[in-house]
N, C-alpha and C positions, 0 to 999 in steps of 0.2 A: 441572488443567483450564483453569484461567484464562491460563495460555499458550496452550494449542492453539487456546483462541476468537481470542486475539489474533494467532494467527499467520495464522488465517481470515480472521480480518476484516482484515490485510493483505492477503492475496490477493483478498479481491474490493473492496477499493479499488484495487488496479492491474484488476482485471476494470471498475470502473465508469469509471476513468480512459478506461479503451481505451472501453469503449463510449458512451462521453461523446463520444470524438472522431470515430468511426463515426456519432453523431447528427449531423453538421455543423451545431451549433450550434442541437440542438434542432428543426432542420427534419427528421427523418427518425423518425417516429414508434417503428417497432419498437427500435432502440437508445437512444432517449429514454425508454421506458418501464423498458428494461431499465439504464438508467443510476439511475434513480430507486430501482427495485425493489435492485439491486444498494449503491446508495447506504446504504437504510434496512437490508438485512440486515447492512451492516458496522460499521455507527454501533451496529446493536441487540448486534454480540457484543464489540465495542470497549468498549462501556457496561457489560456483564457480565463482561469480564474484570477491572474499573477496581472491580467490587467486592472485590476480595482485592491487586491489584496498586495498586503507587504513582501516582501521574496523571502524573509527569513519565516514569517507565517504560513506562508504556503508552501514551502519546500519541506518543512520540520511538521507539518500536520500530513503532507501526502505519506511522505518518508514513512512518518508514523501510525498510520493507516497501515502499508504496506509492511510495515516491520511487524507489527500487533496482529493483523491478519493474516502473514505469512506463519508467525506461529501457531496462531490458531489452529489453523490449514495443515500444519504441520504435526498438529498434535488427535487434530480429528480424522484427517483422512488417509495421512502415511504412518501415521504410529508412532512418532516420536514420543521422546522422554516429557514427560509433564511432573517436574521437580517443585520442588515447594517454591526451590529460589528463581527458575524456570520462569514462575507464575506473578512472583514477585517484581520480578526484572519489567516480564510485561503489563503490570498492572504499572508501575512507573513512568513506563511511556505513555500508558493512556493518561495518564496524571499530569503528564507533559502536554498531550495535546490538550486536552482542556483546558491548562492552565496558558498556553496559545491564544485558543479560543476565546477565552474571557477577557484575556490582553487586548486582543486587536481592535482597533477603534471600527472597523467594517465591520 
């Protein structure tokens, strides 16, 4: 179970990423709240994965959820740049989390 909260609470850290930036800096009230709300559910199951998982396995796979699906996010739905080394960069980190994943004795 302590994976599937963590791979949660990846996903809506790339959810409160995006809606962080939807808030333009806090002035737009309905995605500032849902930045917040979104904020504490991931911290809350990031925190209860970290009861059975290692801290450096679980902080570097959330991280890296959220890094990899902020660019995703970024390239599908605001138009960012999608460079060759872009893409390179983040298939790296996914190479990183896996190679987490294989590691860790849970």
């Amino acid at each position: 179970m302590a994976w599937i909260y963590l791979v949660i609470a990846g996903i809506l850290e790339v959810a409160w990423a995006y809606s962080m930036k939807l808030s333009e800096g806090f002035s737009r009230p309905l995605p500032a709240v849902a930045t917040i709300v979104l904020m504490i559910a991931s911290f809350a199951l990031l925190s209860i994965s970290m009861r059975t998982l290692p801290l450096g396995t679980a902080y570097t796979v959330w991280t890296g959820i959220g890094a990899v699906g902020a660019f995703a996010v970024g390239i599908i739905a605001l138009g960012e740049q999608a460079s060759l080394m872009r893409i390179a960069a983040g298939l790296l980190i996914v190479a990183g989390i896996v190679l987490m994943k294989l590691s860790s004795p849970d």
